[in-house]
N, C-alpha and C positions, 0 to 999 in steps of 0.2 A: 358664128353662133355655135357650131357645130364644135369648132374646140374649147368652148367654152364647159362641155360635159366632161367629168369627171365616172368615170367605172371602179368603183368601190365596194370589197364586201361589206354587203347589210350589216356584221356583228361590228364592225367596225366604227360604219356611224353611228350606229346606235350605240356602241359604246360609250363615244368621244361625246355626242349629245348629251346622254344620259348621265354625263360624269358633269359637265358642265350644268343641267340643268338641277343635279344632286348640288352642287356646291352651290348652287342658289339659294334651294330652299333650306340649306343648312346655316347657312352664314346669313340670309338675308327673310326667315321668315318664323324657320318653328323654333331655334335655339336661343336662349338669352345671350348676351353680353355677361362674362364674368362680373365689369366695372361697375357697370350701373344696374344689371339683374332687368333689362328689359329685349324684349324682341325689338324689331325695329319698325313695325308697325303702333305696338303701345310708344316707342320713344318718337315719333311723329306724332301721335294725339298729343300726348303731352307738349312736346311742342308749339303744335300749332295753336295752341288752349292757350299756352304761354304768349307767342307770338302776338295773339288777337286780343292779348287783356282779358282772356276769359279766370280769372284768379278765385281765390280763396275768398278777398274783401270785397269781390264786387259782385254783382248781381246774377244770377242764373242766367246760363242761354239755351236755348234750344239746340238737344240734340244734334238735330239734322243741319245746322249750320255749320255746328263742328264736323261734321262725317266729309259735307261737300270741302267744306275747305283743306280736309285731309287728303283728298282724292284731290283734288286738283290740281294741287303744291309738292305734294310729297309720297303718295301712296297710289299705285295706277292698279286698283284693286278694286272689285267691287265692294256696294255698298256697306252690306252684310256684314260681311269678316271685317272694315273697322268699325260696324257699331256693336258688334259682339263682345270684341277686344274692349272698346270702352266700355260695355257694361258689365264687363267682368272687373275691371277697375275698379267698380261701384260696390260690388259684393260682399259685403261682409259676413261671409260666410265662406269666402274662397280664400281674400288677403288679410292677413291680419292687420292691415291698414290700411285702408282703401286710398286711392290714389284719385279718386273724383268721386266727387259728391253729386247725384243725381237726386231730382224731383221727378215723382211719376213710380209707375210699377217696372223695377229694374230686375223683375223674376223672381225667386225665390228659392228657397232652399230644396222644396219639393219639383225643381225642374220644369214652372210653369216657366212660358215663353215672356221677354217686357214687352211692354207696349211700344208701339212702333217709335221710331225716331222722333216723327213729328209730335209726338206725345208727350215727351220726357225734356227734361233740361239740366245740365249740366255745367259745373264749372270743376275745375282744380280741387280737391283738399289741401290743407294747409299743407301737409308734410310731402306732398306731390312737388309743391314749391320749393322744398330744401333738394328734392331734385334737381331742380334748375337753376337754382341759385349760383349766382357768378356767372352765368352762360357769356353775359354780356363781357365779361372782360377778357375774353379770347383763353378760355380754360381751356378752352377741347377746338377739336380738328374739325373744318365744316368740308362737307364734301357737294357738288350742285347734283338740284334733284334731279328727276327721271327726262325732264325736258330744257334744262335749262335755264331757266326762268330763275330760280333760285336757290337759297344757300340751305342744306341742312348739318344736323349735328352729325357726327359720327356715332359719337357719346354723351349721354349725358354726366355735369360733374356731377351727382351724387351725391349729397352731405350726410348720407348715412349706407351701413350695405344692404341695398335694398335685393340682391339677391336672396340673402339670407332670410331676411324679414320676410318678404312674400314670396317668398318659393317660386318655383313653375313649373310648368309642365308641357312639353310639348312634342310629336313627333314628326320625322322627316326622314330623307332617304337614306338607311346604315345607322341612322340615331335616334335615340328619343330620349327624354329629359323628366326627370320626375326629382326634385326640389322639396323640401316640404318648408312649409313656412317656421319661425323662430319669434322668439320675442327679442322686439326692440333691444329694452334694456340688456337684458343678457351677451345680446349681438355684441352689442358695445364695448361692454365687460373683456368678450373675445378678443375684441381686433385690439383695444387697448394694453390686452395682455400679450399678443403678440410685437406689438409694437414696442413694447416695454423689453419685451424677450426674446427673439425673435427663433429662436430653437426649446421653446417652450411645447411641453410632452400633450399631445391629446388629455391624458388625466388630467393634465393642469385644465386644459380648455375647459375638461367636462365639467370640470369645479363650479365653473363661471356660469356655460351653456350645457347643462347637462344634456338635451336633445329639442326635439323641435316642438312648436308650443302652435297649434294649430287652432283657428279660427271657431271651430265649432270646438273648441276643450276636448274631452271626452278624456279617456286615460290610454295613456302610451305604456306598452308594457315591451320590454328589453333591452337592457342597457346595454350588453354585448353588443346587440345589432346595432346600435346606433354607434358605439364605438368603433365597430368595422367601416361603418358607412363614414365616418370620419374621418379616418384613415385612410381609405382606397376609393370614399364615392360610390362606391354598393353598398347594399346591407337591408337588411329585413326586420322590422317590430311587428309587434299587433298594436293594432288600437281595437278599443272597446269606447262601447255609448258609458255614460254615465248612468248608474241605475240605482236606484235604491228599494225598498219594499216594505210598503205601507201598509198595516193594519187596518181594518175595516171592521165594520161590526158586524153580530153573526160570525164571531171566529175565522173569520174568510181575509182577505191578503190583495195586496194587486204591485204588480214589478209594476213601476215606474220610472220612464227612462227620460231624462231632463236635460240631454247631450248624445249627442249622435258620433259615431266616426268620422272625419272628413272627408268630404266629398258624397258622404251613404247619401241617398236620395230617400228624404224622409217617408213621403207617401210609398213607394216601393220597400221600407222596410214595415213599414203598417199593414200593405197589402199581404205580405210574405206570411208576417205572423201571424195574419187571421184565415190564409191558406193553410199553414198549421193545424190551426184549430178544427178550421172547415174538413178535412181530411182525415182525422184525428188521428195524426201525427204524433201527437205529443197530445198524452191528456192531462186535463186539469187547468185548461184555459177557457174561463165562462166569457168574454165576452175581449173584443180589442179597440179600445177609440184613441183616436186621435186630439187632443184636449189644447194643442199649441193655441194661443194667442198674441196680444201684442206683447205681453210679459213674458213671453219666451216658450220654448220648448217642451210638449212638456207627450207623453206617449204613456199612456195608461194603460196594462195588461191584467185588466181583472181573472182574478183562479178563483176553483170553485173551494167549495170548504172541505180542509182537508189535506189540498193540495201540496206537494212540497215545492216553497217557490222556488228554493237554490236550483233542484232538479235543473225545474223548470226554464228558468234561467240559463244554466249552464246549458241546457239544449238550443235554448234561442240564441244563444252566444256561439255556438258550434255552426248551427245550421240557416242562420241570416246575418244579414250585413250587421247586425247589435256589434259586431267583432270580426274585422279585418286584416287582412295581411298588409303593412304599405313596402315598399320596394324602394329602397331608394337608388337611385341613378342620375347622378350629378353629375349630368353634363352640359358645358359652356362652351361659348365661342371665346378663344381666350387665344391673344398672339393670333386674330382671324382662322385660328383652327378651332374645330369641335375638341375638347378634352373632357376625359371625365376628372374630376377634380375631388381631394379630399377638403376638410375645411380648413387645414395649412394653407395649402394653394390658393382659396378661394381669400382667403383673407390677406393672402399676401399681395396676391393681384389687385385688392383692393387698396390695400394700404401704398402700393405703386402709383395707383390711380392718382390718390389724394393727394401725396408728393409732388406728380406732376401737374394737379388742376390750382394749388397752393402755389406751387412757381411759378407758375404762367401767371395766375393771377396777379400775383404780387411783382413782375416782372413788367403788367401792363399799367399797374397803378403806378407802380414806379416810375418809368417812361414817361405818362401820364403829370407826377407831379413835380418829374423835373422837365419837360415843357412846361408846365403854369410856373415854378419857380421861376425860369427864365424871364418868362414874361412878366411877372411881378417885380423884378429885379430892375426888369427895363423899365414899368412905371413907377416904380420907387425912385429911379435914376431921374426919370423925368422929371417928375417932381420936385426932386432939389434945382432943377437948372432948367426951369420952366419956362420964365421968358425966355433966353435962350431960344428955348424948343420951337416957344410959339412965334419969333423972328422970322425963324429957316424956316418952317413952314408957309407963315404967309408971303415969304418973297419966293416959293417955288410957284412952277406953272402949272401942276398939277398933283396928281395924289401920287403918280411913280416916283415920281421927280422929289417930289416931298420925300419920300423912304428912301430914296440915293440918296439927298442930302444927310437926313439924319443919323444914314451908318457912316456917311463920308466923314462929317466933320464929327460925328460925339460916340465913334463907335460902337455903334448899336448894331445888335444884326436885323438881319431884315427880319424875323418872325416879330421882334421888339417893335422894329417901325411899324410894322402892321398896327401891329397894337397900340402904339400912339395916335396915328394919321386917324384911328376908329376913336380914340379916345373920346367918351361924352362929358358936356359937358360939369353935371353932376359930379363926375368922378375927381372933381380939385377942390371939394369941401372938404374941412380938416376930417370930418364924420369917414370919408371912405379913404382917407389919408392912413386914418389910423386901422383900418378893416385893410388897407392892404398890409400894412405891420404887421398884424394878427394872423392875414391870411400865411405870409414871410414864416412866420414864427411857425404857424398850422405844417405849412410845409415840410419843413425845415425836419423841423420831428419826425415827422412820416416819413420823409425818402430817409433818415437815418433806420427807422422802422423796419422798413420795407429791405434795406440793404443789407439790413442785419439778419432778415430770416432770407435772405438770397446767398449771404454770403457764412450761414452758421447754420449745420443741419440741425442743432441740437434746438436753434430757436422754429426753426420749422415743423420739428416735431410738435412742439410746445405748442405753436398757435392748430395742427389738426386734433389734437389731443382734446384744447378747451373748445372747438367746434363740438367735436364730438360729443362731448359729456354733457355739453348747453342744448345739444339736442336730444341727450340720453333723461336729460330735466326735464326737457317741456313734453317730452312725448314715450317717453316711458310708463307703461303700462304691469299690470301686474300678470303675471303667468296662468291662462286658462286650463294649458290641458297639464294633467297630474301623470307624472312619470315612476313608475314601478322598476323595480331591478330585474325582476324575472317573469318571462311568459306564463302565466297562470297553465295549470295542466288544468287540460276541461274532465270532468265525470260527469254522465249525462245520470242524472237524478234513478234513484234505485226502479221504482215504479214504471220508467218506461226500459230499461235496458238489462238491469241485474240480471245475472240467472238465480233458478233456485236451487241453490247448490251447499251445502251441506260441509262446514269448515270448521275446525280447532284455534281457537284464539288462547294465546298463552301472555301471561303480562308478569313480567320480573321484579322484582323487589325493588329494585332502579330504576322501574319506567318504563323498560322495553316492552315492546309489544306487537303484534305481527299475528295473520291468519293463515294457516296450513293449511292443505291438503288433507282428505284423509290419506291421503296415499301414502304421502310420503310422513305422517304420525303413525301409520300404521305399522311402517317399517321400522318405527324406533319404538325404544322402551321412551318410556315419561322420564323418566331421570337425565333421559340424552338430551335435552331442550339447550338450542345457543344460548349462554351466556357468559357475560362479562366473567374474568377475575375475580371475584368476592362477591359478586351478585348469585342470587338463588330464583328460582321459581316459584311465583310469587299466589299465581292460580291460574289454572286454564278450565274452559268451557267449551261445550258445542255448541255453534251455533248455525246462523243460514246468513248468505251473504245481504238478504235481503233485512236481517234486521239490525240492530241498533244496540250497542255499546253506549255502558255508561259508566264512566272511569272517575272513581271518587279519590280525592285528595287529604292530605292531612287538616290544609288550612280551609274546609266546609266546602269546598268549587266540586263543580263534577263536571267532567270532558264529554260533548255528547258527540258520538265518532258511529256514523253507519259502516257496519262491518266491511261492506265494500271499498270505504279509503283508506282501507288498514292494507299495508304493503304484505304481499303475498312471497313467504320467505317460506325454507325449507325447516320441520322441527327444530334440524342439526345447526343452524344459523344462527348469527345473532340478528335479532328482531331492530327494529326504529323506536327511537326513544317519541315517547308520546309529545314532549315538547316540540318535534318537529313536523306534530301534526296540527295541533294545538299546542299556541303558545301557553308556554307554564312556567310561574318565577320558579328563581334555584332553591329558594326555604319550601316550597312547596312540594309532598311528595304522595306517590299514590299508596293507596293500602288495599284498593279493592274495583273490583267490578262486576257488572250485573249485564244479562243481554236481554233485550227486550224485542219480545218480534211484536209484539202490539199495546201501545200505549192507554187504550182502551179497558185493557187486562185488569181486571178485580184487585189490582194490588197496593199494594203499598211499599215506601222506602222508611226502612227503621237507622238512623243514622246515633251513633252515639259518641262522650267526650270524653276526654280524661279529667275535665272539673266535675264527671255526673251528672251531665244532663243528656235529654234524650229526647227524639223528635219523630213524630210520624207522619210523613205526607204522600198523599195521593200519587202515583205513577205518572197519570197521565202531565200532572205538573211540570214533569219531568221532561216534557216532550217542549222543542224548540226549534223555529227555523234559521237560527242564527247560532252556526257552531263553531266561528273563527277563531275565540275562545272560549277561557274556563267560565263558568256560571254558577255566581251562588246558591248553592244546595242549603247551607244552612249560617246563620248569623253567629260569631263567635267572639266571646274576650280575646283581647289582644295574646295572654298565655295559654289557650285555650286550643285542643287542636282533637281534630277525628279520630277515633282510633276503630272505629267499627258501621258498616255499612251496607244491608244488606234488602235486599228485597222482599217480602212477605206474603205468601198469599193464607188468604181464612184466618183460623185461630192460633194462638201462638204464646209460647210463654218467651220470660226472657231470664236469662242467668248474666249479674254482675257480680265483678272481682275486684275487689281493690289492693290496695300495693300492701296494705298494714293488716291483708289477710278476712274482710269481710267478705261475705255474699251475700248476694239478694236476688231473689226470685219473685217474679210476679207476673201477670198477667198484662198482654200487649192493650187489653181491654179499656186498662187504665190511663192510658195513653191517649190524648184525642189528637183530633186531626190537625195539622197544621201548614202553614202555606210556607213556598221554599226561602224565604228571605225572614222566618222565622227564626229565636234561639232555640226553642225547645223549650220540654218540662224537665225537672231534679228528677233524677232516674232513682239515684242513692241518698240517704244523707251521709254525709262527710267530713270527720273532723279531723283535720290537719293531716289528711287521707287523698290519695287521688284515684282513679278508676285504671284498669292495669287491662280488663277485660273484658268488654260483652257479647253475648252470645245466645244465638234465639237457641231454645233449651229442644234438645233433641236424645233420642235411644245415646247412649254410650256412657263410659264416665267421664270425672274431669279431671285434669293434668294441671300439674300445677307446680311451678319452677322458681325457687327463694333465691338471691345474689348470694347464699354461701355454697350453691353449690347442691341443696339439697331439691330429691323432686320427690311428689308426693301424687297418687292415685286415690279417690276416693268415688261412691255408689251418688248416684245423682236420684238421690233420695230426699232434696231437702223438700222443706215443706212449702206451699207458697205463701206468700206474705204480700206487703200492701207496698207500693210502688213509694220512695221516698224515705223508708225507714234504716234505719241502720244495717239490719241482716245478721247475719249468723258468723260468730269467730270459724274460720277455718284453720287456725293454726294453734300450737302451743305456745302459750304470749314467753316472752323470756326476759330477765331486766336488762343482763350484758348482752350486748350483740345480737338483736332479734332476729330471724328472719324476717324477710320484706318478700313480699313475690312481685317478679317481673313480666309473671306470664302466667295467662291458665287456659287453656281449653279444652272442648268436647272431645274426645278421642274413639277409636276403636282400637281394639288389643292387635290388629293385623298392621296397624300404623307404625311408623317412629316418628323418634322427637329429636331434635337437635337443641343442644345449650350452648349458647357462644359467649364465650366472655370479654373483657373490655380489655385482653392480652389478645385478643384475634385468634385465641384459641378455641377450636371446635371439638365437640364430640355427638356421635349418632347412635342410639340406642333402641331397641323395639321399646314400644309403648306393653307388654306385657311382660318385660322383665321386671317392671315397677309393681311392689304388690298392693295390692287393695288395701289399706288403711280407714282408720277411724276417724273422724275429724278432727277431733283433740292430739293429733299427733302432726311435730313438722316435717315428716318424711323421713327418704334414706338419704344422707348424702350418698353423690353419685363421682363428684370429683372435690379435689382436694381447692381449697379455696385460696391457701398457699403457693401452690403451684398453679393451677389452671386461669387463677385469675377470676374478680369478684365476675360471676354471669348476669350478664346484661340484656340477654331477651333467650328465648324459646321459641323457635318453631318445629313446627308437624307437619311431615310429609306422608306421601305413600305408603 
């Protein structure tokens, strides 16, 4: 006994154990099978469900009669962990296609416990069947269970990649596994694009399965990450709930969240946000329920009035599960080793799979129905030389002796004789005379069949191809969760985080736009402003990060932009075009902007056209919790576009210009209010004239710039008049070659003006070297109209 001990260091055995009992639970418990995407505990339920006739078409069983028979036969594990494992089969909210169908309370989303075994009943789902489909013709390898007793799979064949489809997830010693699920169809799309190609690029894949399509939807945001993770098996997205934001009445608002993150545990994301609230964390959240029923999901975040939901939103997106990191880490038991696997590998190994579950199949059918040909051959045979048959038979002494004679004298083999000496006698009416013909003929075809996808790879492609796509028909689904190209940048809502801090917003003739520092405007002159080649500076404002931009367009939209998502650039920079803030078509372009720190404010928006019309509406109108896009400010004819738009507060007159030299002054008074999806009132009337200028009438004179070149100063003296009328000649009419004015406004004499012509020629001028004029005159020419090029606009700067 005494040499039976062994003296070993501790790190020793403990190593060699701990390596052995690691390669257990790697291979034989937390990891899937690349082939068929199951552990081996789910591919024993299934199994055993299979085994016992528990299917798709036949009646519900109880639970617990499947758990014992799993434990008995094939899994020496407690109860627990395989009725977990099956009820996580059941879940649809975990698989995107559940693999058994349960009666009973099979848990829920919000992480309640199911009812005990004995409670629940279970059979197969249908598509759990295309798992196991063919078991029976010796597709896959059986290996004997834990005691002997009996046979199990290794693998199941698979009739679709159920790795793909249902994901998984699990950990073990040195590994752990996180899968996300995919849609069916798409899968399909994959493996059959590989199969088609087999050095086919990730992009192509993505074309097909752009990334994974998860049980509870919700939205997938970055396609990068999912591209890396497809590549190498790692890789990171966000997912986000589904949300929308509903209006209420009382002006009041409520996020609504109708899709969760995969796997978020609902009642702990309910709980969260009304720890939020309770703490006031985040204000502007009146109240948080829970509203789910059987029609679905459904997570109600009432705000008070007032509230900004985006903010608000985007903090609940930041600071709860609304918005998740997922990790992916794809790894399988592939070749009996753990690998992590991109989705080449995973597809290739699958399409390995099917190759070989397709040739064994057809290898056993085959075998199969060349024994029954034999045998049909030999009662075919019989049958012509019957008496005969039935001679030798009854002068033998027995039924051996009867099959020795049979292959003695009419050589038959012995499997043949069997099959005569059994023959009933039914079987010699002409009726199965001819069904063995038939049966001949059935044969015949099939092992040519059969021989030809054993013995032609391109027919064996062919017959996994139409499995495939016959199950991409019956069970193909349409795609829940919606995938985004880029991770959203979060800005948590101005009201809980902004500072108050005091910024220069400048916006260029082109669209650029961007908020400064004063620091660093302080250090430049205003003329140093980043811009484009041929671009100018268009107007800048002070304002505070905490308010609100409102960026008007040619074609009536106005961009509502809180100062805070304006990209913080240096003066000397060039700015970001507004379009990549808010989307903005290319015919559409800005002329102006206004900053509003309170939409409450006594004001009004005076917006004006170049057909003469003119519109006044409320500020607060203006205000919006949906600023992804542009927003019609005002209704316009198709030829018809803004050329002036400014904000108002109190009394106000208004000065219009038109192109053939009118003016008109009158009173804002006249104007009434109107709501934003309005056209407006006739500002001017107009005859074969269009409007070139408006401008709320303030101290200075007005400037005013003709296409020959000429510019004229005159005393902002006119008198007022009634809103609609023609107005006052500004020019001296001429018959040959009139002037036309392209431009006019307010000026002061410490200003200049720029006239640029349709030669791209410029010139800059002080606004007091122009002298004072009388109306009846059409100024000085200032350039030569020959050379410079007719001028096509005027602006004033500093």
């Amino acid at each position: 006994m005494a040499e039976q001990i062994q003296i070993l260091p501790l790190e020793e055995v403990i190593g060699d154990r701990f390596a052995r009992y690691s390669k257990y639970i790697i291979q034989d418990r937390a990891i899937p099978d690349v082939r068929d995407g199951l552990k081996p505990v789910q591919r024993r339920i299934l199994f055993a469900m299979h085994q016992e006739g528990n299917t798709f078409e036949k009646n519900f069983r109880k639970s617990a009669k499947t758990v014992g028979n799993v434990i008995g036969n094939y899994h020496p594990h407690g109860d627990t962990s395989v009725y977990d494992a099956m009820v996580r089969m059941s879940q649809d909210w975990k698989l995107r296609h559940v693999l058994i169908e349960m009666h009973g309370n099979n848990g829920s989303i919000d992480n309640d416990p199911p009812a005990a075994m004995r409670y629940t009943e279970a059979k197969l789902s249908k598509l759990a069947d295309l798992l196991l489909k063919d078991i029976q013709y010796e597709t896959v390898d059986y290996v004997q269970n834990f005691d002997d007793t009996a046979m199990e799979p290794v693998v199941l064949p698979a009739k679709y990649p159920n790795l793909l489809v249902n994901g998984s997830t699990g950990i073990s010693a040195g590994y752990a596994t996180d899968i996300p699920t995919h849609n069916l169809k798409e899968v399909i799309d994959a493996t059959l694009l590989v199969m088609d190609n087999p050095k086919v690029d990730i992009d192509r894949l993505m074309e097909v399965m752009p990334g994974p399509d998860f049980a509870t939807g919700g939205i997938i945001q970055g396609k990068a990450g999912i591209k890396q993770a497809y590549e190498t098996g790692k890789g990171k997205i966000v997912i986000r709930g589904k949300v929308a934001i509903e209006e209420l009445r009382g002006g009041r608002s409520q996020i609504v969240v109708t899709e969760v993150p995969y796997e978020v545990n609902k009642s702990v994301l309910v709980k969260r946000i009304d720890e939020l609230r309770a703490d006031k964390k985040v204000d502007g959240i009146l109240e948080v329920r829970d509203e789910s029923d059987r029609e679905g999901l459904r997570i109600a975040v009432e705000l008070k009035k007032g509230a900004n939901a985006e903010g608000i939103l985007n903090y609940l997106y930041k600071n709860t599960e609304l918005q998740i990191n997922y990790n992916f880490n794809m790894v399988a038991i592939s070749d009996r080793r753990p690998k992590q696997l991109g989705i080449r590998e995973m597809l290739d190994s699958y399409i390995s799979h099917q190759y070989e579950v397709v040739t064994r199949r057809s290898d056993y059918q085959l075998q199969n129905a060349q024994r029954r040909m034999h045998i049909v051959e030999g009662l075919i045979k019989t049958l012509s030389i019957l008496d005969a048959v039935i001679a030798v038979i009854r002068e033998s002494t027995n039924k051996q002796n009867a099959k020795e004679n049979l292959v003695h004298q009419f050589d038959f083999t012995m499997e043949q004789a069997e099959a005569i000496v059994n023959l009933q006698l039914y079987r010699l009416t002409n009726t199965d005379i001819i069904a063995l013909e038939k049966e001949h003929q059935d044969l015949t075809a099939k092992i040519k069949e059969l021989a030809d996808i054993l013995a032609n790879p391109k027919k064996l492609k062919q017959v996994i191809r139409k499995e495939l796509k016959q199950v991409q028909k019956e069970y193909g689904e349409e795609r829940l969760s919606q995938i985004e190209d880029k991770v959203a940048e979060l800005k948590i809502a101005k009201e809980i985080t902004v500072p108050n801090e005091e910024v220069m917003v400048s916006l260029t003739r082109d669209g650029y736009i961007k908020r400064t520092s004063f620091r660093s405007f302080g250090a430049s002159a205003v003329d140093e402003v980043g811009v484009k080649e041929g671009d100018s500076l268009l107007t800048h404002v002070q304002t505070n990060l905490q308010h609100t931009l409102l960026v008007f367009t040619s074609k009536g939209h106005y961009l509502y932009i809180p100062v805070v998502k304006l990209p913080d650039i240096k003066w000397k920079d060039l700015g970001t075009h507004v379009s990549q803030i808010v989307p903005l078509k290319e015919q559409d372009y800005v002329i102006g902007m206004e900053t509003v720190e309170s939409f409450d404010d006594e004001a009004v928006v005076i917006s004006a056209t170049k057909q003469g019309l003119i519109k006044k509406t409320i500020l607060k109108d203006y205000q919006t919790s949906r600023f992804a896009r542009p927003i019609v400010g005002i209704k316009l004819k198709t030829d018809d576009e803004v050329i002036f738009t400014q904000k108002v507060t109190g009394d106000a007159s208004i000065v219009v210009v038109t192109k053939n030299g009118y003016s008109l002054v009158y009173s804002l008074d006249e104007v009434s209010v109107q709501g934003l999806k309005a056209a407006g009132v006739k500002s001017i009337n107009l005859k074969e004239d269009e409007v070139v200028a408006t401008e709320i009438l303030t101290e200075g004179d007005l400037l005013i710039a003709t296409q020959r070149g000429a510019v004229k100063r005159m005393k902002l003296n006119f008198e007022q008049s009634k809103r609609a009328n023609r107005g006052l000649l500004l020019l001296k009419e001429l018959k040959s070659h009139p002037h036309r004015i392209v431009n006019a406004a307010i000026v002061q004499p410490e200003q200049h003006y720029t006239l640029i012509s349709d030669k791209d020629e410029q010139v800059t001028n002080p606004v007091k070297s122009v002298r004072l004029t009388e109306r009846y005159t059409n100024g000085s020419f200032i350039v030569d109209e020959n050379k410079f090029g007719q001028v096509t606009a005027m602006r004033v700067t500093e």
